[in-house]
C-alpha beads as a LAMMPS data file, in Angstrom:
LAMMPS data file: protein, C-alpha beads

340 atoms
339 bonds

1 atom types
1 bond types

-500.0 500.0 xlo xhi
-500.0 500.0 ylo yhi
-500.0 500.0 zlo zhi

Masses

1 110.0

Atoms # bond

1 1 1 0.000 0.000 0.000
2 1 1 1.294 3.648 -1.140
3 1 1 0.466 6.157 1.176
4 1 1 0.534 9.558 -0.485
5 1 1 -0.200 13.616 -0.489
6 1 1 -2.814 14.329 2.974
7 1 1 -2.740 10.438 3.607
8 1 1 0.731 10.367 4.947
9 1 1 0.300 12.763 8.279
10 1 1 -3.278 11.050 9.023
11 1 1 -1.320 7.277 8.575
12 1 1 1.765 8.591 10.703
13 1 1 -0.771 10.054 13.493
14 1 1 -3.232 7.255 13.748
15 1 1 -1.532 3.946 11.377
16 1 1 -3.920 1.284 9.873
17 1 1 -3.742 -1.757 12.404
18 1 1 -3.922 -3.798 9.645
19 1 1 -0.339 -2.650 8.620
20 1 1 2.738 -4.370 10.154
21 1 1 5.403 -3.056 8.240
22 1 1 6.521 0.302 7.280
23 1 1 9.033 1.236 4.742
24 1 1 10.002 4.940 4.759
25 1 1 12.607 6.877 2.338
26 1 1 12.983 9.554 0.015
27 1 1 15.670 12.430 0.218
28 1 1 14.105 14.040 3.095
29 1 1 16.249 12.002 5.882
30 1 1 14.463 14.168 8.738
31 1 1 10.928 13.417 7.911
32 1 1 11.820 9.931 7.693
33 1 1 13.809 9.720 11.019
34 1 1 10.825 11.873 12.832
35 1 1 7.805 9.439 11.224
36 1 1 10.202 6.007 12.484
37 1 1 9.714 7.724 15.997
38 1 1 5.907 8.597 15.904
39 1 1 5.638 4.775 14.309
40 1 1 7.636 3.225 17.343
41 1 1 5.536 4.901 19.937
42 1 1 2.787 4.061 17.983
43 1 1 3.600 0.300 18.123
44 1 1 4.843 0.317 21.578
45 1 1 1.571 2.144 22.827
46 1 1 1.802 1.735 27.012
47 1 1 4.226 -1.005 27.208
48 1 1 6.872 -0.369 29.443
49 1 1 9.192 -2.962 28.277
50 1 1 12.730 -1.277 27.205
51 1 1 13.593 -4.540 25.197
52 1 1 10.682 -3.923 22.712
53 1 1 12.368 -2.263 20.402
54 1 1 15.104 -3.911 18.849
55 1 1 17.609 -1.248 16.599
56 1 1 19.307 -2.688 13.831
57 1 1 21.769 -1.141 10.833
58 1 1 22.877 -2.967 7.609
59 1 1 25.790 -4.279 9.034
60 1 1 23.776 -5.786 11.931
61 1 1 21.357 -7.461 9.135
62 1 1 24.389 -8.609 6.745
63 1 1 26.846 -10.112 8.684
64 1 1 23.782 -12.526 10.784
65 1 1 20.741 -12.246 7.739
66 1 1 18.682 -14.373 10.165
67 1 1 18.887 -11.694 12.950
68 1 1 16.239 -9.607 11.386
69 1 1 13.591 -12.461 11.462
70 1 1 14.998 -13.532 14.649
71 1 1 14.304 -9.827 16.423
72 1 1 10.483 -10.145 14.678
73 1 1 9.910 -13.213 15.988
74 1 1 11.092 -12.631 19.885
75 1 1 8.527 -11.927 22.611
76 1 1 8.744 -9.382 24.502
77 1 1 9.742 -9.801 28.081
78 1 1 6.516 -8.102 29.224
79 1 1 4.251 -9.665 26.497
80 1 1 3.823 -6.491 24.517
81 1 1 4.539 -5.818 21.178
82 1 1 8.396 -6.499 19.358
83 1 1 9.282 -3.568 17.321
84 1 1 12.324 -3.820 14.512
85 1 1 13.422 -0.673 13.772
86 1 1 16.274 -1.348 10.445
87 1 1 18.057 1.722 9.134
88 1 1 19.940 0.736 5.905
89 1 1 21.839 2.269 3.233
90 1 1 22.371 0.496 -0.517
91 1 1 20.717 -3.104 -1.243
92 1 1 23.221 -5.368 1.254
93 1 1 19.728 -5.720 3.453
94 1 1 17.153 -5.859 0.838
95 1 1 17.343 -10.158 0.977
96 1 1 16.544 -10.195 4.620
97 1 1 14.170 -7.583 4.603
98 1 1 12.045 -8.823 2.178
99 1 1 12.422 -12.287 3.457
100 1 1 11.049 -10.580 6.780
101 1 1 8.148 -9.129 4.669
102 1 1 7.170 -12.622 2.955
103 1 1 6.637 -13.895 6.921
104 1 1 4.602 -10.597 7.913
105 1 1 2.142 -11.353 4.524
106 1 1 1.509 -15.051 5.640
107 1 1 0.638 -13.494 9.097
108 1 1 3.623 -16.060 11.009
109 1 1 3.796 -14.099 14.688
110 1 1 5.931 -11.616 13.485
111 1 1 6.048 -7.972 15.271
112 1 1 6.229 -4.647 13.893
113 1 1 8.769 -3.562 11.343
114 1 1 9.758 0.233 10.717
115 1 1 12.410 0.418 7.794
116 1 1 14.410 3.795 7.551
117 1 1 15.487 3.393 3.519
118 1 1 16.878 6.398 2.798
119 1 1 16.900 7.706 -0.811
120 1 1 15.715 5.131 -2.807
121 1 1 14.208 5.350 -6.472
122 1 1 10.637 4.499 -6.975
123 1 1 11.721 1.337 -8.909
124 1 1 13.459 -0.241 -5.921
125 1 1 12.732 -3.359 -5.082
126 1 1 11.786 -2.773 -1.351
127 1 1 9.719 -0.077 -2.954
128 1 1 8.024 -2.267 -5.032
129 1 1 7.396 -5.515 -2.587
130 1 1 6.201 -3.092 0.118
131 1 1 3.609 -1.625 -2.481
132 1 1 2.457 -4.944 -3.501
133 1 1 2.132 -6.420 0.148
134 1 1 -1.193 -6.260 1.742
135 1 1 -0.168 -5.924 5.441
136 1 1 2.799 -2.982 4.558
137 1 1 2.448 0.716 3.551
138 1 1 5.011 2.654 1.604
139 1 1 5.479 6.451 2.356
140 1 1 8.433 8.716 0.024
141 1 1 8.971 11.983 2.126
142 1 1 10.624 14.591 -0.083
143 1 1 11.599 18.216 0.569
144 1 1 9.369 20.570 1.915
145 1 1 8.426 24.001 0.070
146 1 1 9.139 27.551 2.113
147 1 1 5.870 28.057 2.896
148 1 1 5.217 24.403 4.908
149 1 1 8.664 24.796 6.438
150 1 1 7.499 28.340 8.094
151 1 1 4.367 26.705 8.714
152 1 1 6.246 23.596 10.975
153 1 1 8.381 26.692 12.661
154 1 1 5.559 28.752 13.724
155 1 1 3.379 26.103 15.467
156 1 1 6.565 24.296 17.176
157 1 1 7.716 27.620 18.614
158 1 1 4.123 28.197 19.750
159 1 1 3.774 25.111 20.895
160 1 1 7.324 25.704 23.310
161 1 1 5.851 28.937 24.557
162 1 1 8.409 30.854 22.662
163 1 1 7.257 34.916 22.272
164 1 1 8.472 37.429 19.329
165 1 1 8.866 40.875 19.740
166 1 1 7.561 42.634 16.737
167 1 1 9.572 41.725 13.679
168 1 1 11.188 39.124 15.767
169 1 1 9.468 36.372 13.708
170 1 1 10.741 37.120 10.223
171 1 1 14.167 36.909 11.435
172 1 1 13.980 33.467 13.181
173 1 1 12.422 31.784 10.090
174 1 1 14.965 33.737 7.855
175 1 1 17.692 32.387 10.192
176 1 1 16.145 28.931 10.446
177 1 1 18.100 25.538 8.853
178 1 1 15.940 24.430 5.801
179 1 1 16.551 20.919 7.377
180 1 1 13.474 20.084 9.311
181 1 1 15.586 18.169 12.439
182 1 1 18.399 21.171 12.201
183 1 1 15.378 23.780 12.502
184 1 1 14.166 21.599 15.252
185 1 1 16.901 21.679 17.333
186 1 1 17.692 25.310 17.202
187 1 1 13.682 25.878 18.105
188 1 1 14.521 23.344 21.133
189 1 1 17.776 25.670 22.279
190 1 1 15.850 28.702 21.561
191 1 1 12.472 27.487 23.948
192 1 1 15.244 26.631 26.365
193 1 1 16.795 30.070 26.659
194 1 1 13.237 31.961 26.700
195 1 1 11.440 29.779 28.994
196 1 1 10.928 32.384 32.271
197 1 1 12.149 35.213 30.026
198 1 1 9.601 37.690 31.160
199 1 1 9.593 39.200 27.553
200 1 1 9.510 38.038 23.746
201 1 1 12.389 36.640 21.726
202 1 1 13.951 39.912 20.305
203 1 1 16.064 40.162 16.938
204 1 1 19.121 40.783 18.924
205 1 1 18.300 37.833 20.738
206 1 1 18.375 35.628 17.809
207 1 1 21.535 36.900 16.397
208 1 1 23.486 35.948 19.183
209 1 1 21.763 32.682 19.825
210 1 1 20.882 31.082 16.609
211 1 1 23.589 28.594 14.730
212 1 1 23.699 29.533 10.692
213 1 1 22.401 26.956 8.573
214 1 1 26.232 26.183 7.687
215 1 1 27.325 25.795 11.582
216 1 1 24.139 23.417 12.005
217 1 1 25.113 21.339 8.488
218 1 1 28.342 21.050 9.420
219 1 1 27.288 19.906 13.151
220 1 1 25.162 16.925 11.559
221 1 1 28.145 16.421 8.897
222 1 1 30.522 15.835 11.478
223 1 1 28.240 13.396 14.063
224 1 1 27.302 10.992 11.252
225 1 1 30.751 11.016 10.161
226 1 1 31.721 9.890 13.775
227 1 1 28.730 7.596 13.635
228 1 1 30.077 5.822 10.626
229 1 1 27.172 6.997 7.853
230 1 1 29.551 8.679 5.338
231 1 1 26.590 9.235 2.577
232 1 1 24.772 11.516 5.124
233 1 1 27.927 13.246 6.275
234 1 1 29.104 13.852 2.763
235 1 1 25.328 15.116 2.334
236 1 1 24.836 17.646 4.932
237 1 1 28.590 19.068 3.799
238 1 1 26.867 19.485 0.145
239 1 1 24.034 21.292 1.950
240 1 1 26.804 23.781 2.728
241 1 1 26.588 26.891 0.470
242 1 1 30.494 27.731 -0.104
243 1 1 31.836 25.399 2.083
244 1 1 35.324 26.163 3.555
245 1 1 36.828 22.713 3.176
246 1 1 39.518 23.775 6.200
247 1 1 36.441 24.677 8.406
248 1 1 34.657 21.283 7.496
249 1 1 38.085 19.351 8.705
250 1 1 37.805 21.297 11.710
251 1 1 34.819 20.444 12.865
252 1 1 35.467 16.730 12.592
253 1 1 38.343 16.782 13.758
254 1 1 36.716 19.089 16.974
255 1 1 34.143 15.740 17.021
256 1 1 37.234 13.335 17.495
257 1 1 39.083 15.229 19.906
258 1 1 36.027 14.952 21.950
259 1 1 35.456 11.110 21.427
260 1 1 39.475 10.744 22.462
261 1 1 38.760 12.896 25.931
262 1 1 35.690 9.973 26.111
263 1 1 37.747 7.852 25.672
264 1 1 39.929 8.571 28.272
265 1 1 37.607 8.786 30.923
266 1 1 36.371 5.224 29.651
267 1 1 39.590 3.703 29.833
268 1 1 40.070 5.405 33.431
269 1 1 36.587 3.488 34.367
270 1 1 33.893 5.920 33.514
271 1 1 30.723 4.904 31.945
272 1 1 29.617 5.822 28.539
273 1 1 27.531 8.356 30.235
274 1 1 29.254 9.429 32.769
275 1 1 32.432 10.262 30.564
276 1 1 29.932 12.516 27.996
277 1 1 28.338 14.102 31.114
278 1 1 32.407 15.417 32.296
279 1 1 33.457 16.657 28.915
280 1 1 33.903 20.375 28.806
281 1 1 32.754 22.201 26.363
282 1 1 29.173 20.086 27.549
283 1 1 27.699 17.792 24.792
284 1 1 24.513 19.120 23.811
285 1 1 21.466 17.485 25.486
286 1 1 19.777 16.236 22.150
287 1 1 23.517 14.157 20.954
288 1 1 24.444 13.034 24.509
289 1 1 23.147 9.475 23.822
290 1 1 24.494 9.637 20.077
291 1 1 28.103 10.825 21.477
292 1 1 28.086 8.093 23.952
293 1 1 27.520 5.027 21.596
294 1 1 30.263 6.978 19.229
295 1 1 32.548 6.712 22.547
296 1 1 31.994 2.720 22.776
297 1 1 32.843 2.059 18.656
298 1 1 36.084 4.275 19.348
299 1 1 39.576 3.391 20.363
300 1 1 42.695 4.748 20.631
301 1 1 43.860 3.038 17.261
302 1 1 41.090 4.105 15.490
303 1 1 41.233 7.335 16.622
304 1 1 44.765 7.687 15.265
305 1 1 44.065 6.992 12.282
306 1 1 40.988 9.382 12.094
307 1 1 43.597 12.542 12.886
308 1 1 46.124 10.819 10.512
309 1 1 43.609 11.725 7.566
310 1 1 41.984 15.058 9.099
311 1 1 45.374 16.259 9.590
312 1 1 46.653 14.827 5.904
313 1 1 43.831 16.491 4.730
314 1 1 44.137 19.628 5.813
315 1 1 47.551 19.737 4.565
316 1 1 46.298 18.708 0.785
317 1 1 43.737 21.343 1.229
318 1 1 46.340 23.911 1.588
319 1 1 48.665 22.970 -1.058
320 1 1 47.078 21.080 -3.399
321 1 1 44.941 21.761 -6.853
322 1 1 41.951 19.503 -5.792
323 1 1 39.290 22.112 -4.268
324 1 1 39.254 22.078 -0.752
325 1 1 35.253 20.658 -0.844
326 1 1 36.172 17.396 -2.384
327 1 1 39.563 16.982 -0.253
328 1 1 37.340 17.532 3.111
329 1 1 34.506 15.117 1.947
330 1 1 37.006 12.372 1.010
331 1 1 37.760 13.119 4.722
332 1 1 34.517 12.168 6.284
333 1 1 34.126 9.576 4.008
334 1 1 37.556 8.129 4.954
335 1 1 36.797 8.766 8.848
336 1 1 33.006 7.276 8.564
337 1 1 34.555 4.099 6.969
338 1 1 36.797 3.655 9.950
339 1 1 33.631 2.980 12.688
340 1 1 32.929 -0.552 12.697

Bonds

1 1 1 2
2 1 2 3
3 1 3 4
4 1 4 5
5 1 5 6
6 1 6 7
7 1 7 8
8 1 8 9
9 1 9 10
10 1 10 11
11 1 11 12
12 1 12 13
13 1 13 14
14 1 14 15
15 1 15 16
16 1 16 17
17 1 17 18
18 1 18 19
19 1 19 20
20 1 20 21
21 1 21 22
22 1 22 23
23 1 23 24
24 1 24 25
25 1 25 26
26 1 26 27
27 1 27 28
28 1 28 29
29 1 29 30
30 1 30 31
31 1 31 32
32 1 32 33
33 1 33 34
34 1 34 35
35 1 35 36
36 1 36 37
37 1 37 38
38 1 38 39
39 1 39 40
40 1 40 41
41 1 41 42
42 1 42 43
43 1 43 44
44 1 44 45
45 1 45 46
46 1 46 47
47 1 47 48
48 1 48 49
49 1 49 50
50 1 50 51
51 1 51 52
52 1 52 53
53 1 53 54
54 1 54 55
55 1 55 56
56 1 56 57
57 1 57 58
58 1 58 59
59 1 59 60
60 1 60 61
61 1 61 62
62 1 62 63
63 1 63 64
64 1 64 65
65 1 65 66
66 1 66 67
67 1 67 68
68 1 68 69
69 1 69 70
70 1 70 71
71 1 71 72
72 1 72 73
73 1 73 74
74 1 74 75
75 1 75 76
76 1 76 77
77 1 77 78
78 1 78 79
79 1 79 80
80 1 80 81
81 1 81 82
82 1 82 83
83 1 83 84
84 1 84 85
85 1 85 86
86 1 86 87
87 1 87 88
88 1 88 89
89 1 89 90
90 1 90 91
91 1 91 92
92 1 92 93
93 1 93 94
94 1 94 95
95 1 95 96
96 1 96 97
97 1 97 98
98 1 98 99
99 1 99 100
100 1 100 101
101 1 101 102
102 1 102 103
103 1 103 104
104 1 104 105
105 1 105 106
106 1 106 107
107 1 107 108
108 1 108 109
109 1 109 110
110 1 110 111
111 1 111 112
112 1 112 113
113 1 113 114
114 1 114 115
115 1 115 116
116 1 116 117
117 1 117 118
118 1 118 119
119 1 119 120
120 1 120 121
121 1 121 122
122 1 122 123
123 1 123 124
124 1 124 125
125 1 125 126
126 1 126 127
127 1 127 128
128 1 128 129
129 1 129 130
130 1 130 131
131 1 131 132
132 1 132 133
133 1 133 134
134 1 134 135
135 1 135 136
136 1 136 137
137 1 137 138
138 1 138 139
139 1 139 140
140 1 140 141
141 1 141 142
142 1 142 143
143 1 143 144
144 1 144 145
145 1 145 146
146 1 146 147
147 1 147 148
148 1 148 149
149 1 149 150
150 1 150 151
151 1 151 152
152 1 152 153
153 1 153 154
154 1 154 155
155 1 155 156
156 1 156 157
157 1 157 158
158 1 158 159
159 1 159 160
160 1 160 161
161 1 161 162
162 1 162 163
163 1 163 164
164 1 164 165
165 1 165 166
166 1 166 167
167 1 167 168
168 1 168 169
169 1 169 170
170 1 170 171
171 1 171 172
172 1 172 173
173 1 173 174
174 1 174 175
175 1 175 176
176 1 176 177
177 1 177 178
178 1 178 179
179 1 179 180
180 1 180 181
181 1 181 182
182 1 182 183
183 1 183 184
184 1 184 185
185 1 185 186
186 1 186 187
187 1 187 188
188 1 188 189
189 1 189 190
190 1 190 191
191 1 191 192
192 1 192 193
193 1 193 194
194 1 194 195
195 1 195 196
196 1 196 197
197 1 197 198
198 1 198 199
199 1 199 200
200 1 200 201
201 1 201 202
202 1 202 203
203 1 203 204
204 1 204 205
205 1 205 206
206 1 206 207
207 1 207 208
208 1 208 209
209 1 209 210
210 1 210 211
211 1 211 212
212 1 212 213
213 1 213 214
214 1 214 215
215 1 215 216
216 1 216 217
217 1 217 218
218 1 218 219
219 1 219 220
220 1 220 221
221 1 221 222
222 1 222 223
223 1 223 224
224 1 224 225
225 1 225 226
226 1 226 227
227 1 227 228
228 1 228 229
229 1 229 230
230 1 230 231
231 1 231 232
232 1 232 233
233 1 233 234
234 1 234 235
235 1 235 236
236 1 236 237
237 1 237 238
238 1 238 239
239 1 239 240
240 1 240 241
241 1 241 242
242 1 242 243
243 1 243 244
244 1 244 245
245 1 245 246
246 1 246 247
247 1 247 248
248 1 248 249
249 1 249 250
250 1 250 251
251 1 251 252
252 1 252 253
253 1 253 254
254 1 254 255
255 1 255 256
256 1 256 257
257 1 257 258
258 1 258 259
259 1 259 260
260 1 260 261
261 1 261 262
262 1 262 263
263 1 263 264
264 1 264 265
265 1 265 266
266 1 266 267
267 1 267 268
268 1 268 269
269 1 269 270
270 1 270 271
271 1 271 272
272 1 272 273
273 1 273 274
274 1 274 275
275 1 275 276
276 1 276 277
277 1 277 278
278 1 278 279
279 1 279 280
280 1 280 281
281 1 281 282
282 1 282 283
283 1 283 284
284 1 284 285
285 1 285 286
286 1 286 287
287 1 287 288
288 1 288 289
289 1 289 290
290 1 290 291
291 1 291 292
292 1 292 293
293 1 293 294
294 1 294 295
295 1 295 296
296 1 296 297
297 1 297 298
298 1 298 299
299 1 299 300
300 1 300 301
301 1 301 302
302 1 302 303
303 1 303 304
304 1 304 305
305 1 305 306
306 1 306 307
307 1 307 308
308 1 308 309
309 1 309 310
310 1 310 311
311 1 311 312
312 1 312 313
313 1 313 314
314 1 314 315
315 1 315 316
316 1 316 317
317 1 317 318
318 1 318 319
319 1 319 320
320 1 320 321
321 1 321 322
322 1 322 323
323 1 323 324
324 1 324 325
325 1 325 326
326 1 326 327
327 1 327 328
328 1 328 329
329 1 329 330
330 1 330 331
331 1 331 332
332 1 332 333
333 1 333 334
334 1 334 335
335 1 335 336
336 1 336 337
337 1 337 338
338 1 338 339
339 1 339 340
């Protein structure tokens, strides 16, 4: 089933019952990632079970293929619902998952699947297996217009409690990432600093808070770098208009001298957790958790070899003919291809 147009927000809001698996992609990487969330709690409902939902990435699902159907088929420890949330990238999945699919059509006890897909074409063959299947909906999520992004700002901000001033307004959706989870995150760290304010959000308020759209890219570029997904890094750097290659090596290489201080305190006999919550400058609430599973898939070898091509990089970038964009994105893509 196809879900399309109006259809999509009504599915994501209140999903057919009938439907046990979900596949989700198009360019728009931020809708996708926010519907896989609404879906989860969705399935979940008032289970209180934090087993339920088992996580898994194409390396997870290629190197066991029976560990997708496996996670389906488990019960949860509290007899609720078994999610499988699968975020892929390519076709290395595709087997599995549709195997997984075949077992949800001839209704075998199978729990709820949520597939993250990415950019795929129309033509794909998840694409096309999930259109055909009778207990599975298909949902593209592409980019949204100016008008529907100011639309999303307006009503989060109200719905934070965050006040203009006069005129205010215009400037925070001028300054706003287009990126939907970018713009939500600066909305978040705006409602933060205005809650007890005693006054509206003024223009020179927003100057000195808000993060440029090229700060914010460069922010995502460089945490799903460290979290191994170079197609999204190299992305978010391409969202970057004139992209200073040396500030793009920068910022990664800001992102791995943070993992090594983690690191450290692991090592020492910190937890995950408690080794984010020490580092100084503080990790930002919203990639605490994302910064501590980065500090578990990083060691001191890897590490080393990260600055080894940050700091070969930058050197290349200086002195070499190749423009500095390309140098710094063969960079994250040599950095994201180290996690694993």
């Amino acid at each position: 089933m196809k879900i399309q147009g109006a259809s999509i927000r009504r599915f994501i809001d209140k999903p057919d019952k009938a439907v046990r698996a979900v596949l989700l992609y198009g360019p728009n990487e931020s809708f996708i990632h926010e519907a896989a969330q609404k879906l989860t709690a969705w399935a979940l409902g008032r289970s209180d079970d934090p087993y339920a939902v088992t996580k898994l990435g194409d390396d997870d699902i290629k190197k066991d293929s029976a560990r997708l159907a496996d996670a389906l088929a488990a019960q949860s420890l509290l007899g609720g619902p078994t999610i499988v949330w699968a975020r892929i990238v390519g076709k290395g999945a595709d087997a599995a998952i549709v195997d997984a699919l075949e077992g949800i059509e001839r209704d075998e006890p199978f729990g709820y699947l949520i597939v993250e897909a990415g950019d795929l074409g129309s033509t794909a063959e998840l694409v096309k297996k999930f259109t055909a299947a009778k207990n599975a909906a298909v949902i593209a999520f592409y980019e949204e217009t100016e008008a529907e992004r100011a639309q999303h700002a307006r009503a989060l901000a109200k719905d934070m409690g965050i006040r203009f001033e006069r005129d205010a307004e215009e400037v925070f959706l001028a300054a706003l990432p287009a990126d939907r989870g970018l713009a939500t995150r600066e909305i978040e760290k705006l409602a933060l600093y205005a809650h007890d304010l005693g006054r509206g959000v003024s223009a020179d308020d927003l100057a000195a808070l808000m993060t440029d759209e090229g700060e914010s890219a460069l922010d995502a570029a460089s945490l799903a770098a460290a979290q191994g997904r170079a197609a999204q890094a190299v992305e978010s750097l391409a969202r970057i208009d004139a992209l200073s290659g040396v500030s793009a090596l920068r910022a990664l290489l800001r992102r791995m001298h943070q993992l090594r201080e983690a690191r450290l305190l692991i090592d020492a006999g910190a937890s995950p957790t408690d080794a984010i919550a020490k580092l100084r400058p503080p990790v930002f609430w919203k990639e605490r958790d994302a910064v501590a599973a980065q500090a578990r898939q990083w060691n001191g070898k890897k590490l080393n070899a990260a600055f080894d091509i940050l700091w070969g990089a930058e050197l290349r970038s200086k002195t070499a003919g190749a423009p500095q964009e390309l140098i710094a994105a063969d960079a994250y893509r040599g950095v994201a291809n180290l996690v694993g």
